[in-house]
OpenMM code with the backbone's topology and positions (N, CA, C; nanometers):
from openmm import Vec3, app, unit

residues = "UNK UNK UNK UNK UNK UNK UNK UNK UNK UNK UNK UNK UNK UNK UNK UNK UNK UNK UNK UNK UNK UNK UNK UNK UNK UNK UNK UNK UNK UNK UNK UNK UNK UNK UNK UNK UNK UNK UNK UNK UNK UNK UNK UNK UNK UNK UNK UNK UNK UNK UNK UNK UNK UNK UNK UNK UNK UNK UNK UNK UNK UNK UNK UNK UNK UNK UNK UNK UNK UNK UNK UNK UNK UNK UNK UNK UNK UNK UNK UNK".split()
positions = [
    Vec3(9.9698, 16.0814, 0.0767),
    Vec3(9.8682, 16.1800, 0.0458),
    Vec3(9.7955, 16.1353, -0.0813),
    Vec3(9.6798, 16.1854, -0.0649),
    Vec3(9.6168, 16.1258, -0.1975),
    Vec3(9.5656, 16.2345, -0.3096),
    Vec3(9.4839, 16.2035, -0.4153),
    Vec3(9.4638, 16.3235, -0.5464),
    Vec3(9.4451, 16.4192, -0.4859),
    Vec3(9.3442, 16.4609, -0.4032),
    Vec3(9.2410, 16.5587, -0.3772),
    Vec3(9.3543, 16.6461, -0.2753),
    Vec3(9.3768, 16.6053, -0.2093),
    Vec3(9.5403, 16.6340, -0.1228),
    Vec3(9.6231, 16.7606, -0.2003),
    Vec3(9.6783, 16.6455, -0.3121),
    Vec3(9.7653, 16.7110, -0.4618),
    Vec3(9.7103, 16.8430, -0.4726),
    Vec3(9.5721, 16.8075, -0.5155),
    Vec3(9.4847, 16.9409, -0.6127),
    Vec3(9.4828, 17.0375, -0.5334),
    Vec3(9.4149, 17.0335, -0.3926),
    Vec3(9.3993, 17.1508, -0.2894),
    Vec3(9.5087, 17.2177, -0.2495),
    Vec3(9.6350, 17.1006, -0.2666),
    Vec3(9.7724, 17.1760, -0.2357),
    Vec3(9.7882, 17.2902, -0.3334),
    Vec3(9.7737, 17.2255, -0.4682),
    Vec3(9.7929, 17.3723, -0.5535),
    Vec3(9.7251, 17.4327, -0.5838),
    Vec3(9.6114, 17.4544, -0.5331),
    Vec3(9.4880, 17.5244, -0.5460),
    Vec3(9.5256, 17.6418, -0.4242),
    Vec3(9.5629, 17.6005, -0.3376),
    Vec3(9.5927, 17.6990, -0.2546),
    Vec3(9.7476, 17.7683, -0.2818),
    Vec3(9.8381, 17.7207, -0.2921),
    Vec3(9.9758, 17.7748, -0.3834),
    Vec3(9.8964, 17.8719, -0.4724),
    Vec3(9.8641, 17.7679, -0.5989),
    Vec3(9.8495, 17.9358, -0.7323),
    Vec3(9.7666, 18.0394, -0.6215),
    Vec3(9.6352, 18.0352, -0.5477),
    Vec3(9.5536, 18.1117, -0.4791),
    Vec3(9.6729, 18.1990, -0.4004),
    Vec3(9.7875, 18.1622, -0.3576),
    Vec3(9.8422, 18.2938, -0.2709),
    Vec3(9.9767, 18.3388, -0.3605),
    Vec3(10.0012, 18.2918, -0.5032),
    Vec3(10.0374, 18.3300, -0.5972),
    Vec3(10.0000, 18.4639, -0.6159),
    Vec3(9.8619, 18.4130, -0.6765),
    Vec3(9.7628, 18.5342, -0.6987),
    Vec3(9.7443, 18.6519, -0.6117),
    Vec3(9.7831, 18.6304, -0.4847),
    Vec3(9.7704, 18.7229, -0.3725),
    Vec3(9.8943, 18.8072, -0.3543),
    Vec3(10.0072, 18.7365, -0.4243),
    Vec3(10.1305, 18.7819, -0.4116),
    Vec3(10.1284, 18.8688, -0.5614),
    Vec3(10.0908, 18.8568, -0.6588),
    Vec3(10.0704, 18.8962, -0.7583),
    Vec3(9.9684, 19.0812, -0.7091),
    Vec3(9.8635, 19.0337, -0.6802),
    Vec3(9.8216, 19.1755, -0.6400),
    Vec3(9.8806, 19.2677, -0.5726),
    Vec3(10.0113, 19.1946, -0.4479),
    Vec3(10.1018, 19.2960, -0.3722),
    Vec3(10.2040, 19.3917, -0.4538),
    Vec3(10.2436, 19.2903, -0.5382),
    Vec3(10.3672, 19.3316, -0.6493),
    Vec3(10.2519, 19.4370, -0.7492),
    Vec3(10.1541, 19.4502, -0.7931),
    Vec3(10.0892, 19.5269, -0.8809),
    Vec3(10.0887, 19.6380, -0.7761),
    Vec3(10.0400, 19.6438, -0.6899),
    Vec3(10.0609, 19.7790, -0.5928),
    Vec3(10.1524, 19.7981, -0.4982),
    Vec3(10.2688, 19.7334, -0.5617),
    Vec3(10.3525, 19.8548, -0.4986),
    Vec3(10.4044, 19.9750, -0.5129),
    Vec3(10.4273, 20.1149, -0.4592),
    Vec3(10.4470, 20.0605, -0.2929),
    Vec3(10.3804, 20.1108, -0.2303),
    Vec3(10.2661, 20.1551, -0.2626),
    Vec3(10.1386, 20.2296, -0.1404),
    Vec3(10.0356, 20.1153, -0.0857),
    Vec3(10.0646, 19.9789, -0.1900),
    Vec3(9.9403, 19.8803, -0.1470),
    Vec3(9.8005, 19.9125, -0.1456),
    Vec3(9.7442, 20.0593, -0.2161),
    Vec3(9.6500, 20.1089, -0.2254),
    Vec3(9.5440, 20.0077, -0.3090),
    Vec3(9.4999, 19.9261, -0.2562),
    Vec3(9.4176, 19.7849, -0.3577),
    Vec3(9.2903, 19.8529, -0.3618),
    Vec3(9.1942, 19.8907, -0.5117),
    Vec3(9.0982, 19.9048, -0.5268),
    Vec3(8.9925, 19.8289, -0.4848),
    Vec3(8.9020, 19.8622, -0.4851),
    Vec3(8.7884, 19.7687, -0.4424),
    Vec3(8.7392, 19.6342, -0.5217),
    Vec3(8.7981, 19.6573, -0.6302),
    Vec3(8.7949, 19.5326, -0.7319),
    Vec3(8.9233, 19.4033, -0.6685),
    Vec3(9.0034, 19.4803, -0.6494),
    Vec3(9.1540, 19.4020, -0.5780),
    Vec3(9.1216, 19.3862, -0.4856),
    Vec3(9.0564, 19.4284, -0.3625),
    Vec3(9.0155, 19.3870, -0.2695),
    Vec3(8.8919, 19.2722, -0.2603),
    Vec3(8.8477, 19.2539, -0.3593),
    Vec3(8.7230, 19.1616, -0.3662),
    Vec3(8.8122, 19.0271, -0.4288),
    Vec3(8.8548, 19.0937, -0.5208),
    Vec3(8.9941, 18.9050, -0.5878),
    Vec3(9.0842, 18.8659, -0.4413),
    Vec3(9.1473, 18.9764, -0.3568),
    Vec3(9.2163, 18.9595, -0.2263),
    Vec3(9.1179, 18.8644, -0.1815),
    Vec3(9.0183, 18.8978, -0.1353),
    Vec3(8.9002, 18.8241, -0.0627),
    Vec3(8.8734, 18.6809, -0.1090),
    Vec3(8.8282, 18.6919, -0.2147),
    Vec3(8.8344, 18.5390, -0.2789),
    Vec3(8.9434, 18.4700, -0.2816),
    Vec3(9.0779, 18.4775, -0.3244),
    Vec3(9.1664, 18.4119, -0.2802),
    Vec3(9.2333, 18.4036, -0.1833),
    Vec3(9.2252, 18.4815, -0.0624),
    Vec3(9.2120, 18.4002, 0.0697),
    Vec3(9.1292, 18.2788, 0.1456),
    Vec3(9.0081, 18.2960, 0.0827),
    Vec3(8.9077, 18.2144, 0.1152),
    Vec3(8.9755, 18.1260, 0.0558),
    Vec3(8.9729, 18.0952, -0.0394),
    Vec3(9.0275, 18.0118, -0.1390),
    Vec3(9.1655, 17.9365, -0.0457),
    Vec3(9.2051, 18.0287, -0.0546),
    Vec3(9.3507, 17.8921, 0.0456),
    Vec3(9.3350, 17.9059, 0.1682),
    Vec3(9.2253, 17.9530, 0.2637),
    Vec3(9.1551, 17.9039, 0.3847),
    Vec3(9.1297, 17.7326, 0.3928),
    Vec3(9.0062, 17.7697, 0.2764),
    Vec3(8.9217, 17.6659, 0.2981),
    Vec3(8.9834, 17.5041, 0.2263),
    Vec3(9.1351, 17.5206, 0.1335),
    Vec3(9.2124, 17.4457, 0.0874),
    Vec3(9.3089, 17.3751, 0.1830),
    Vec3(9.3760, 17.4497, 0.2626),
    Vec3(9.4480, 17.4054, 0.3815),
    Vec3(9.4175, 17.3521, 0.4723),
    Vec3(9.2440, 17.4297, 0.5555),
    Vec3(9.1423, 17.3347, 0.6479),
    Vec3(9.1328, 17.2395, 0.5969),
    Vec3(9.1219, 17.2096, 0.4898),
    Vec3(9.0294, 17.0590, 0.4043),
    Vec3(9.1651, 16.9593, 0.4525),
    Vec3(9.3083, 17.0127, 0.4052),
    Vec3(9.3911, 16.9304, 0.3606),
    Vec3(9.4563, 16.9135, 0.5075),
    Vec3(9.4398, 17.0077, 0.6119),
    Vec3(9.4511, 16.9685, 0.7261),
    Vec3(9.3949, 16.8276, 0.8314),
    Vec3(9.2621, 16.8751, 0.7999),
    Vec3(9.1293, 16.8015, 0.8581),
    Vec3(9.1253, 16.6344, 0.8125),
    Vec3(9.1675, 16.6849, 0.6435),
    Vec3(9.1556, 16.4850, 0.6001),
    Vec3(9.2801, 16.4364, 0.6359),
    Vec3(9.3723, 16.5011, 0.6373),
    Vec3(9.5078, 16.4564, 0.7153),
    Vec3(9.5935, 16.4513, 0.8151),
    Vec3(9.4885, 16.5033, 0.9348),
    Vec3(9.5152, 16.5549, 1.0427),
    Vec3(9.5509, 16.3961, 1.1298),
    Vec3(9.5224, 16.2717, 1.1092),
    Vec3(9.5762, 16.1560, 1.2012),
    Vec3(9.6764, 16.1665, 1.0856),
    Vec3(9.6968, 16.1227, 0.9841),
    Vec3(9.8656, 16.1060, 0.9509),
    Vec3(9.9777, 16.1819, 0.9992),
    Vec3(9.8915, 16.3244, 1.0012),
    Vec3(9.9953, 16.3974, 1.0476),
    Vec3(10.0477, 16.4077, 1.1554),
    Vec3(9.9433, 16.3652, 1.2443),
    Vec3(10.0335, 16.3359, 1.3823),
    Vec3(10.0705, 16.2016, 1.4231),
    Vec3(10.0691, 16.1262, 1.3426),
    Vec3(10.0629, 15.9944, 1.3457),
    Vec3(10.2645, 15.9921, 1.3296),
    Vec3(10.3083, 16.1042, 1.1924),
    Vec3(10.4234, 16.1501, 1.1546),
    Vec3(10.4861, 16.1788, 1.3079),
    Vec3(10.4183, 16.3086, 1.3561),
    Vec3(10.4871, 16.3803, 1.4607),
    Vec3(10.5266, 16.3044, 1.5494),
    Vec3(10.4420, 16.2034, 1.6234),
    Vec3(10.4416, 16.1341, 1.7328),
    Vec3(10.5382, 16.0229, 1.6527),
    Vec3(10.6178, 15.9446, 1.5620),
    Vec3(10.6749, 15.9194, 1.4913),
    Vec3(10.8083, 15.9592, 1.5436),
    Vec3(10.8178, 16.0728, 1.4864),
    Vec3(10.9481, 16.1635, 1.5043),
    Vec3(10.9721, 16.2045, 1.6411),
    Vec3(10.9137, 16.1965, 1.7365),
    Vec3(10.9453, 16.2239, 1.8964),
    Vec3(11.0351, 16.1066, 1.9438),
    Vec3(10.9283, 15.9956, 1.8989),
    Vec3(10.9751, 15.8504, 1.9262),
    Vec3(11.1320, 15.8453, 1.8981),
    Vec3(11.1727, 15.8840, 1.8030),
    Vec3(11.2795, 15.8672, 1.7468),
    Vec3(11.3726, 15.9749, 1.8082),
    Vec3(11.3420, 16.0755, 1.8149),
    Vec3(11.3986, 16.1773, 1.8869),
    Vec3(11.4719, 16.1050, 2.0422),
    Vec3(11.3617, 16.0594, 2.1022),
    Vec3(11.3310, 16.0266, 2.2484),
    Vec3(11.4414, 15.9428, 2.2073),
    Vec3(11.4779, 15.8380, 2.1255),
    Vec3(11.5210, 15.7356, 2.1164),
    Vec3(11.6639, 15.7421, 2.1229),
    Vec3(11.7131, 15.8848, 2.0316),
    Vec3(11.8363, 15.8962, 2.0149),
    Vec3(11.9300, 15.9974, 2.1535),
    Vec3(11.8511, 16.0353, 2.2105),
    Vec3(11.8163, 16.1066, 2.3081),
    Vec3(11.9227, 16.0106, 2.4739),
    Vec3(11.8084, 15.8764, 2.4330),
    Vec3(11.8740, 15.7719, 2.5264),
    Vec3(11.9830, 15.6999, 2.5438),
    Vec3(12.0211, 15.7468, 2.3602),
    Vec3(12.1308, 15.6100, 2.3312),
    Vec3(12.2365, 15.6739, 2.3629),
    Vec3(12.1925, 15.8322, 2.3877),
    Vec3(12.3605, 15.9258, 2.4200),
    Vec3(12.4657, 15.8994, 2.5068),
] * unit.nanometer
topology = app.Topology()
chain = topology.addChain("A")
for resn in residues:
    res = topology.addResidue(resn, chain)
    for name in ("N", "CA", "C"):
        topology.addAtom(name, app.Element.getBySymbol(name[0]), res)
């Protein structure tokens, strides 16, 4: 994985930090003002559009991994 990878990873972490942070401030009615509901909003977007990114630029490694691990699966599978 590379920098930008890193950064978006924790860009989206602290972002549902923050989201977890607003649950714990209202508990236990979860009654989120309209101000809390607008920070809710932004930091969802926020680790939406962090995870798509980090999906999308890494989406052949990642299955590059999976299909990897089948192989091997398949492999041990045979030797039984």
């Amino acid at each position: 994985m590379d920098e930008n990878t890193v950064n978006r990873t924790k860009a989206a972490i602290n972002a549902l930090i923050d989201v977890e942070q607003l649950w714990i401030e209202n508990t236990p009615n979860y009654n989120l003002s309209t101000h809390d509901l607008l920070i809710l909003k932004k930091r969802l977007e926020r680790v939406s559009e962090n995870v798509s990114k980090i999906y999308e630029e890494n989406k052949e490694k990642l299955q590059a991994a999976e299909d990897e691990i089948k192989k091997m699966h398949a492999g041990k599978k045979k030797n039984r």
